[in-house]
N, C-alpha and C positions, 0 to 999 in steps of 0.2 A: 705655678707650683711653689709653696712653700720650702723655702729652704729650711731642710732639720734643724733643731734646737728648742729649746724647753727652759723652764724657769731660770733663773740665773739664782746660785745659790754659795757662789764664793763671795770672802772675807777681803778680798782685793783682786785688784783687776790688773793686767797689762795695758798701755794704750791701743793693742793693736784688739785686744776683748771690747774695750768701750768702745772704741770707734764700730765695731760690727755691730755691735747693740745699738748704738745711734743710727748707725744706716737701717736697719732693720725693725728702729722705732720709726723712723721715717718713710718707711715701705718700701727701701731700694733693694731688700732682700728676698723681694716675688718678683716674678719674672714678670713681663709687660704682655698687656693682653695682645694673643695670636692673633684676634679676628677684630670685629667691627666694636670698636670704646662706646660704651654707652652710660647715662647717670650713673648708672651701678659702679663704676667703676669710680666717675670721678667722688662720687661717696665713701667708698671706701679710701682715696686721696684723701681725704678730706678729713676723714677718720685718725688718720695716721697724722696731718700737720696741722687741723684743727682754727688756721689762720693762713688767707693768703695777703699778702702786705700789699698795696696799692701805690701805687706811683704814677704821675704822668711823663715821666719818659719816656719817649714812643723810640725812641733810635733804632729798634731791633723790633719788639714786639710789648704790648701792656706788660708789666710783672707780674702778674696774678694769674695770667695765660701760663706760662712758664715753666711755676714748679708740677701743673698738673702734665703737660709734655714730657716732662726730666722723668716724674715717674711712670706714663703711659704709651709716651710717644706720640703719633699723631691721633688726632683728636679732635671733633668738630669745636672751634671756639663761640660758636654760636651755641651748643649747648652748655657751655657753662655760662655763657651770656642769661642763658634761659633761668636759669638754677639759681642766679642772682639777681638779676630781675626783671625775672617775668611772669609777675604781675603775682596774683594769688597763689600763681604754684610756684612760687617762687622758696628756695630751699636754703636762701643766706640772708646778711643782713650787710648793711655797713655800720661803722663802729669804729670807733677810737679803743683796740684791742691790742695789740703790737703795731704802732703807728697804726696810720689810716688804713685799716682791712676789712677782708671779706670774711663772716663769720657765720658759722652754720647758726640758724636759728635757734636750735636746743640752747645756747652760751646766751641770748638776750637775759632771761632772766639774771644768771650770774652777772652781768654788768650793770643791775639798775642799782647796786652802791655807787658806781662812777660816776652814774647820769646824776644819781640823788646828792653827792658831795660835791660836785662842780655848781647844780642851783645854788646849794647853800654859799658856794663862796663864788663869786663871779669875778671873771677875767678885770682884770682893772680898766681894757677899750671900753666894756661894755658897760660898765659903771658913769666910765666918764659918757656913753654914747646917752644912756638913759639922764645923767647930766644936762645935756645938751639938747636932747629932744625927749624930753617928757611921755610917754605913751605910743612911740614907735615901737619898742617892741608887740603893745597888743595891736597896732597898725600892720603890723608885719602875719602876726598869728588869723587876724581877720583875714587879711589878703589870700593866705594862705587856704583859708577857708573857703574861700570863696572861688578861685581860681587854679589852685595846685591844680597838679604839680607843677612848679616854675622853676626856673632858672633864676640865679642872683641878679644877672640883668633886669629881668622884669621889674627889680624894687630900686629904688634909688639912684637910676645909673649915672645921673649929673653930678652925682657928689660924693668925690673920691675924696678915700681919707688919705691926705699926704701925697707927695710924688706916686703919680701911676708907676709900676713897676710890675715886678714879678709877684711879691709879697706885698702888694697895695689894695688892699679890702676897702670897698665904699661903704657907708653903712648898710646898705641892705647885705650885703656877703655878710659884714660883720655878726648880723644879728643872726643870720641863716645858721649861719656858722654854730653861734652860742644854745640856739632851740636842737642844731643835731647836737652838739655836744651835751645835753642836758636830755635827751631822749624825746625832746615835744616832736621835731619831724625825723624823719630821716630819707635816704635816697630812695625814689620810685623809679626812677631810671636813671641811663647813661648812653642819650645818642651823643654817638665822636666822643665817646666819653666825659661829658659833659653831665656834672651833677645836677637833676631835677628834683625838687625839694617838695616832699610833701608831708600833712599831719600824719604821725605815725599809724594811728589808728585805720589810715585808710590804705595806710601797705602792707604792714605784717600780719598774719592772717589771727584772727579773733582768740585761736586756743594759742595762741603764742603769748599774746598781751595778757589772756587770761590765766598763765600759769602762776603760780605765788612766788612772791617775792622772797627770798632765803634772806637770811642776817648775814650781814656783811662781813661778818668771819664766817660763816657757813660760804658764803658765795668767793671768800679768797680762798678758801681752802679748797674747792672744787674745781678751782683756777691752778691751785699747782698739782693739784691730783694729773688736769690734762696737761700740763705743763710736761711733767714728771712721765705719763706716759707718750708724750709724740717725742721725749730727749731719749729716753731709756735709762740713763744716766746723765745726772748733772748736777752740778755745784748748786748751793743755794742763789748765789746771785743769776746764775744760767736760767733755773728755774723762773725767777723775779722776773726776769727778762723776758720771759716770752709774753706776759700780757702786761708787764710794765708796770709788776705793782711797785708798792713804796716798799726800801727797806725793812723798817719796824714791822709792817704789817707781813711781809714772806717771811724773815724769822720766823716769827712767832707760830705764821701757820704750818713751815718746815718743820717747827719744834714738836707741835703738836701732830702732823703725819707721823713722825718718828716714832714720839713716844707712843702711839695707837698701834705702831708696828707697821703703817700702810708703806712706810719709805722706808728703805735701809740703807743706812749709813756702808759706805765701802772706800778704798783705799785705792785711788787711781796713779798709776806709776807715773812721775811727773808733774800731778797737779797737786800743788801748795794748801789745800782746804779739804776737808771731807765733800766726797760725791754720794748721790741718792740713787738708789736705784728702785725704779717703778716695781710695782708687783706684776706689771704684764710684759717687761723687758725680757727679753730670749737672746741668746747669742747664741749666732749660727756657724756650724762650723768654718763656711766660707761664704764671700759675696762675690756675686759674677752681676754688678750694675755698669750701667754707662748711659751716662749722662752729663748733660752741659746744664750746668745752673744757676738760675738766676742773682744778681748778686742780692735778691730779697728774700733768695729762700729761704726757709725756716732751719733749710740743716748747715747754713752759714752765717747766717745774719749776725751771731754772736763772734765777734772777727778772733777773742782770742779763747774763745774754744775752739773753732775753728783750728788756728795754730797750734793749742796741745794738741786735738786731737790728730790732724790731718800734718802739721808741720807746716801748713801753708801760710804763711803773712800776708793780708788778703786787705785789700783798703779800695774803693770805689774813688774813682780820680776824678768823676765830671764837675768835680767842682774847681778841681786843679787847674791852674792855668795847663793848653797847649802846651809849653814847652820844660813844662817841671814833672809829664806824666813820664808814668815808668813802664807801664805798661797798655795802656790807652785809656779812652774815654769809658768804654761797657764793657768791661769784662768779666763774662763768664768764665769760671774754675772747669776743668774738665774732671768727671770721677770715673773711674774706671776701676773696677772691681770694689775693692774697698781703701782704695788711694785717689787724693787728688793730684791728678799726672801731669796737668798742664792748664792756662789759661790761654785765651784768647779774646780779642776785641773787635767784636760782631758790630755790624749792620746793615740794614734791609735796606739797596737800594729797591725800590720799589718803581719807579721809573724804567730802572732797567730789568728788573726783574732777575736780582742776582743775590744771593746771600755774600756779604763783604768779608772777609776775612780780613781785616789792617793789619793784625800784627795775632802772633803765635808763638808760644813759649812755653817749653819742659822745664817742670820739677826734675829733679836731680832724684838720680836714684833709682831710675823706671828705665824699662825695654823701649827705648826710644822709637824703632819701629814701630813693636806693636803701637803705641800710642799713636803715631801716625794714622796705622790702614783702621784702629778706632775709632779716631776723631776724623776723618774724613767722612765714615761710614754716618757719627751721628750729625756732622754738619750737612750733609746729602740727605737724612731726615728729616731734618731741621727747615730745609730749605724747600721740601714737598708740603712739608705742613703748613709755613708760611705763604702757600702761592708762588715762589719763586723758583725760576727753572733753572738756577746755575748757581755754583759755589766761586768768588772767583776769592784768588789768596795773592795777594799785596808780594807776601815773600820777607816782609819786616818780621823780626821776633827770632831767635835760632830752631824754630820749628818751621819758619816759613816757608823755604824753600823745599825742606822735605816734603810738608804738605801739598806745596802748589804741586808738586811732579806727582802726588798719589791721585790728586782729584784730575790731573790735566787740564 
C-alpha cells in the first residue's frame, strides 16, 4: 500500500520533509510485499534505485543481494541472479555506472558516451600494454570470439603485471578490463561470482544494442533526470554522484533541467547549496520502513548526505586496520521508520549456520527498546533469508547486551 502524498510543491524544505522524500524516492515508503516476491517486484526495486553497486565482499552476503532485501525482504536470490544473467532473458547489464554495477538494460544506451570517451582516451597500462605487445589486444578480441565466454585466467595467466596481490592484473585481466570498460565485451555470467567475459553482441539482447545512440548531453541529461528521481531531492553534486559524471558536465545539465522547469530549485534546512527536487518526488505524510542496509546502498552511499539528512556519520572500516575500527568491519546502518537508529557489524558464519552479530550500537535520540525488539525482528529475517538458523550477538557495542537478551 502506498503511503499518502502527492507532488511536492514547497519553496523549502525541513530535513525531516527531505529525508521522507528520499526514503520514498527509494521505495521505503510501500510496504513490503505480504506473499511470495516475484520479478515484478524486484523491478519495481529497480525502478526506484536504478543501480545496484557490486563488490566482492562476501563477509555477510554480495552487495547487490542486499538493497533488494532492505526493500522486499526475503526473496529468492537466485531470481535476481536470473534477471542479471541469465542468458537472453536476462533484464541487466554490468557497467561502470556508480562504481562497478548492476544496471537495467533500458540505461545501456545512455552510457555508450562513456564506453565512446574512454576508446578515445586510453588508460595509460593499456597504452603502455599495446607498447609492449603489439596486437594482443585483437589476440585477445579473436580468442574472445572463438571461445567466450572466459574468464581472465583463460588469457595470459603466466604473466603477471607486478607483484601478484589483490590489485595485480596480468595482461590478459588487463585488456578484459579495457574491451568491458570501452563496451566491446561485457559480463555473460558469474559462477562464485566470478566474471565471464564475453563479446557484447552475444549477451545483450539485439533490440538493446539496436536502440540509437542519444548525444552525449542528451544521454547526461537523462542520467540526472533518474539520478534526480531515485534521490527525490539532492544537491547538484549528490545528483553527479549517482552515475559519476564529471563536474562541468552535471552543472551544465542541472542548469539546463532547471531552466526547462524539469528540476526545481528548493531550500533544504541545513544544507549549504541549493537542492533539486524531481518532478515525481512525494512526501508522505509518514514512513513506517525497517531495514538493515547495505553500506552500497544507493540511499547511503553518498556518506555526507547521508549525515544531513539522517545525522548519521557513516564511514565503512574494512579497510581500517583491526584495532583503529569504531564500529566494526561490515556495518550495516539500521532504518527504522524514517531514522537511522542504529548500526551493527554483521557476518554469515556459514559453517555454523548463524547470523554474527559482533557489535551493536544506538544513535542517540531513538526509543531504545523499541529499536531493540526492531532490529532483532529484521536480523531473524535476515538470517531465514540467508539460509541461516540462528542469530547469535557477541554483546560488544551498547546495544549488545540488550539485543542478545531479545533474541536469546
Amino acid at each position: 500500500m502506498r503511503v499518502p502524498g502527492g507532488p511536492v510543491v514547497r519553496e523549502s524544505l525541513s530535513r525531516s520533509q527531505a529525508r521522507r522524500i528520499a526514503l520514498a524516492a527509494q521505495g521505503f515508503a510501500e510496504a513490503r510485499p505480504g506473499g511470495r516476491v516475484d520479478a515484478r517486484h524486484i523491478r519495481r526495486v529497480l525502478d526506484r534505485v536504478a543501480v545496484l553497486q557490486l563488490d566482492s565482499v562476501n563477509v555477510l552476503a554480495r552487495t547487490h543481494y542486499l538493497p533488494v532485501f532492505s526493500r522486499l525482504g526475503s526473496y529468492p536470490r537466485s531470481l535476481l541472479d536470473r534477471m542479471a544473467w541469465g542468458g537472453p532473458r536476462r533484464e541487466m547489464f554490468e557497467y561502470w555506472a556508480h562504481m562497478a554495477s548492476l544496471v537495467p538494460l533500458a540505461l545501456q544506451p545512455l552510457l555508450r558516451w562513456r564506453m565512446r570517451a574512454a576508446a578515445e582516451r586510453p588508460w595509460g597500462d593499456i597504452q603502455r600494454l599495446e607498447e609492449r605487445r603489439p596486437g594482443f589486444l585483437d589476440e585477445v578480441r579473436t580468442h574472445l570470439a572463438a571461445h567466450g565466454p572466459i574468464g581472465s585466467g583463460a588469457l595470459d595467466p603466466d604473466r603477471p603485471r607486478g607483484p601478484r596481490g589483490m590489485w595485480s592484473w596480468h595482461d590478459g585481466k588487463e585488456a578484459l578490463e579495457w574491451l568491458f570498460y570501452v563496451g566491446e565485451v561485457t559480463t555473460a555470467a558469474r559462477p562464485h561470482f566470478e566474471r565471464l567475459y564475453d563479446l557484447t553482441e552475444r549477451v545483450l539482447p539485439a533490440a538493446v544494442l539496436g536502440a540509437p545512440t542519444p548525444p552525449t548531453e542528451d544521454a547526461q541529461r537523462e542520467l540526472i533526470r533518474v539520478a534526480a528521481r531515485c534521490h527525490g531531492v539532492a544537491t547538484e553534486p549528490e545528483l553527479r554522484d549517482y552515475f559519476r559524471l564529471k563536474p562541468a558536465a552535471s552543472q551544465a545539465r542541472v542548469a539546463e533541467l532547471v531552466a526547462s522547469g524539469e528540476l526545481r530549485p528548493v531550500r533544504v534546512d541545513g544544507v549549504p547549496v541549493p537542492a533539486y527536487l524531481s518532478p515525481h518526488a512525494s512526501l508522505p505524510r509518514w514512513v513506517r520502513a525497517r531495514a538493515l542496509l547495505s553500506p552500497f546502498d544507493s540511499l547511503v552511499w553518498e556518506r555526507a548526505r547521508t549525515e544531513r539528512l539522517f545525522g548519521l556519520r557513516y564511514r565503512i572500516e574494512i579497510y581500517v586496520p583491526p584495532a583503529k575500527r569504531i564500529h566494526g568491519y561490515y556495518v550495516l546502518p539500521f532504518l527504522l521508520d524514517d531514522a537511522l537508529v542504529a548500526r551493527v557489524d554483521l557476518k554469515s558464519d556459514r559453517g555454523a549456520g548463524a547470523l554474527l552479530v559482533q557489535a551493536a550500537y544506538a544513535e542517540p535520540g531513538h526509543d531504545r527498546e523499541r529499536v531493540v525488539t526492531a532490529l532483532a525482528d529484521e536480523l531473524r529475517l535476515m538470517a531465514g533469508w540467508l539460509g541461516l538458523s540462528a542469530v547469535s550477538v557477541t554483546g560488544r557495542g551498547d546495544l549488545g547486551l540488550a539485543l542478545a537478551a531479545e533474541i536469546g
